[in-house]
N, C-alpha and C positions, 0 to 999 in steps of 0.2 A: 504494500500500500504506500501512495505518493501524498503526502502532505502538505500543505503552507500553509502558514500561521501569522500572522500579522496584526500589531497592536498602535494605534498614535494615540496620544491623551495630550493634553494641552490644559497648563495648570493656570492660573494667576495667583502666584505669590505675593502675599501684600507685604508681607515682616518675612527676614530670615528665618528660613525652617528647613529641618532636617526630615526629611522624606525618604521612606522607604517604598521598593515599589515588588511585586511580586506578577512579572508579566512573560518573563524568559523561562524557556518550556525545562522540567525535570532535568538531575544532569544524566540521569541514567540515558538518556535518548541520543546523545553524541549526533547533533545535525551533520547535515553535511552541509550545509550553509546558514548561517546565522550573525546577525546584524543590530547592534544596539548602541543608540546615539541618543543623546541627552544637550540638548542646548536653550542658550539663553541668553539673549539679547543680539542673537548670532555666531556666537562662541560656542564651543563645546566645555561641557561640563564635566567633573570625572565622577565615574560611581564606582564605589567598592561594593566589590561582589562578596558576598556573606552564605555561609551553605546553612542553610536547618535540615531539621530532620527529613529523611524518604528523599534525598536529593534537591528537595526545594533551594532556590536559587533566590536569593533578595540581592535586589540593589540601590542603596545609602548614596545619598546624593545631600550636598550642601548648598543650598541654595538664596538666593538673596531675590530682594523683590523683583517683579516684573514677570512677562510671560514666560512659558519654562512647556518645552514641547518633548517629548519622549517617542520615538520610534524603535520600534522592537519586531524582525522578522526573521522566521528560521524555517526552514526545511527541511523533512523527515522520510525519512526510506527503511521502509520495511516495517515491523512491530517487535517491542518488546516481550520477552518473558514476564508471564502474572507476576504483579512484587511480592514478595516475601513479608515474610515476617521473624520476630523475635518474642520471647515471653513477658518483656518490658511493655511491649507495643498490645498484645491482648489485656495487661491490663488498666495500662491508659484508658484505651479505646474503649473501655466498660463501664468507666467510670464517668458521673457525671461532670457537665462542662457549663460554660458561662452560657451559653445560647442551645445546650441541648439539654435541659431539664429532665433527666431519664430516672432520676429519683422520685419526684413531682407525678411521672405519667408511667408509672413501673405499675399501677392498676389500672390503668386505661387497656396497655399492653395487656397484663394477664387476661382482662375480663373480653377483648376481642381474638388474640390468637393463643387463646386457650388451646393444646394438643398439636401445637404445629412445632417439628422439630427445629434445627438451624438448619436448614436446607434450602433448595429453590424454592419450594411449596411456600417456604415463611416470608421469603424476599418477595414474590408473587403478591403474597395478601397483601405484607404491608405497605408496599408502593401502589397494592391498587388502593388499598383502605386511605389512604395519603391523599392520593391522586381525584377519589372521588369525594371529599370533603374539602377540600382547599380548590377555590379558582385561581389563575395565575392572573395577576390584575398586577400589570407596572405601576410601581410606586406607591402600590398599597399598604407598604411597612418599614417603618422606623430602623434606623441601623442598629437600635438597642432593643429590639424585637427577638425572643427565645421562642422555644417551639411551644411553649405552656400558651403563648400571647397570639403567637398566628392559629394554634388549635382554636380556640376564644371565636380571632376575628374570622378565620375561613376562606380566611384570602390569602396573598403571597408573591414573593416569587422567588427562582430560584431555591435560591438562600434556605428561604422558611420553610420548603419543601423539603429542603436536605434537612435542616434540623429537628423538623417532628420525626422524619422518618428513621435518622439517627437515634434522637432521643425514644423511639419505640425499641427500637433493636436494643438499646441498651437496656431498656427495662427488661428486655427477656431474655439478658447476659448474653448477648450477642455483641463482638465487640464488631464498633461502627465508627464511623470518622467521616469527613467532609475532605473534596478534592475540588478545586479549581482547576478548570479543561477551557482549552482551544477545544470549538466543538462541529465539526464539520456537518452540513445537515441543519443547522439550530436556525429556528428560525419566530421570533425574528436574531438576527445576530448577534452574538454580545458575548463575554466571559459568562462561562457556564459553571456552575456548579451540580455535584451530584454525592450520592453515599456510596461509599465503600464497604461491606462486612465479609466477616473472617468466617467463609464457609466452603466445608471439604477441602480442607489447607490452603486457601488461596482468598485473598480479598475481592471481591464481584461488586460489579455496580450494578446502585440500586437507582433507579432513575423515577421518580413519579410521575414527572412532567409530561418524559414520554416525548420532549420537543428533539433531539436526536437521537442516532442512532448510537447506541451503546458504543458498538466495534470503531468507531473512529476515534475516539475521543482520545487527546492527548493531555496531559497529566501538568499541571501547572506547580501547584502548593498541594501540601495533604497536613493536614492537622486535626487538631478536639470539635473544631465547629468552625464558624468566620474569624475568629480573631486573632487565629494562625494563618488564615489563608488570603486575608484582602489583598486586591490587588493595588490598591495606594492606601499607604499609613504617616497621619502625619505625623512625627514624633515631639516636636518642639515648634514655634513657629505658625506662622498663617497661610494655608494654600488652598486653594477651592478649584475642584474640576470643573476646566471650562468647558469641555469638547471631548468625545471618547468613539476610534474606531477599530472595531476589532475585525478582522477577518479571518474566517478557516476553513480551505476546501480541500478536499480527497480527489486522486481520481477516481475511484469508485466508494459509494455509498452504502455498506452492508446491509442484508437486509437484520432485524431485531427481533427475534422471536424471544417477547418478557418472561417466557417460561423456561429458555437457557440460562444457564448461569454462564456470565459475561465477564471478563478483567480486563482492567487499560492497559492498551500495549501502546 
């Protein structure tokens, strides 16, 4: 499979501020082509490249007032092996997190997928159970929105999809985590997010939305929920998204049958 991935964002900094950004793809994927410029005022800017955990890639930029543009493009050949795991990482990922409440909805979980093992059968439910209680409505939630608040309001996007669905799996000691994807297929376009759980030794996405296809999706950040995986953080300082273009096409588009169990390659 042939990939490109491409991001611009365009900030206005009003005060000095230290920004982190999370748009350059996993380092396990080694592009064959890839490209990241940072400028301002028509200069280039310099970012240190920072690894977190699963290979995630941040890049720290210092920045002073004025427009501040970021472009980020890379190309990908072939697919990954399903990631791995460690015993550290099951039990992170079980445990509850700032926006996935799985302690809070650890009886919502039992009292709907009562007798369902960790298996496809339980990824099935609970992305349809997700999928058919939540509409995806743009801008319908707060960036300090957990899955207890978007279950409430029944709306979402992305995001609060990933973390109810998250937060159910954790209730029923399935460990579960949040990925940011380049998502070829998505429609409408934009940084995607989805669930990952740790089942028949391999992490599978869990997708509720439903808006791409599983098999294409390439792997940004993986973390507890959002606040490991944004893709702009401001650290210190004043910056506000003015502008955001994401692109990501395959040359073919898998077909997604929600009854396989699927991993990011």
């Amino acid at each position: 499979m042939h990939r490109d991935v491409a991001a611009r964002l365009t900030l206005s900094v009003s005060e000095p501020a230290t920004l982190v950004f999370s748009v350059a793809v996993a380092a396990d994927y080694r592009p064959t082509a890839e490209q990241l410029s940072i400028t301002q005022h028509g200069a280039a800017v310099e970012a240190t490249e920072v690894q977190d955990l699963h290979g995630t890639r941040l890049h720290r930029v210092e920045a002073g007032p004025g427009e501040l543009v970021l472009e980020y493009a890379a190309t990908i050949e072939g697919r990954l092996q399903p990631a791995g795991s460690d015993p550290a990482d099951l039990i992170r990922y079980t445990r509850p997190s700032r926006y996935a409440e799985s302690d809070s909805l650890a009886p919502t979980a039992a009292a709907e997928f009562a007798g369902l093992d960790a298996h496809a059968d339980l990824l099935v439910s609970v992305a349809s159970w997700v999928g058919t209680r939540l509409t995806w409505v743009s801008g319908s939630s707060l960036p300090t929105d957990g899955a207890t608040r978007t279950l409430l309001a029944r709306e979402g996007v992305c995001r609060d999809f990933v973390h109810l669905t998250v937060a159910l799996l954790r209730g029923l000691n399935v460990p579960a985590r949040l990925v940011s994807v380049y998502a070829p297929g998505l429609d409408p376009m934009d940084f995607h997010a989805v669930a990952e759980a740790w089942v028949d030794g391999a992490w599978r996405v869990v997708d509720a939305t439903t808006l791409a296809p599983r098999g294409s999706l390439v792997r940004i950040a993986t973390g507890r929920d959002a606040a490991d995986t944004a893709f702009l953080t401001v650290l210190s300082g004043r910056a506000e998204l003015v502008d955001m273009e994401v692109t990501a096409v395959a040359d073919v588009l898998p077909d997604d049958d929600v009854t396989e169990l699927v991993s990011i390659g």
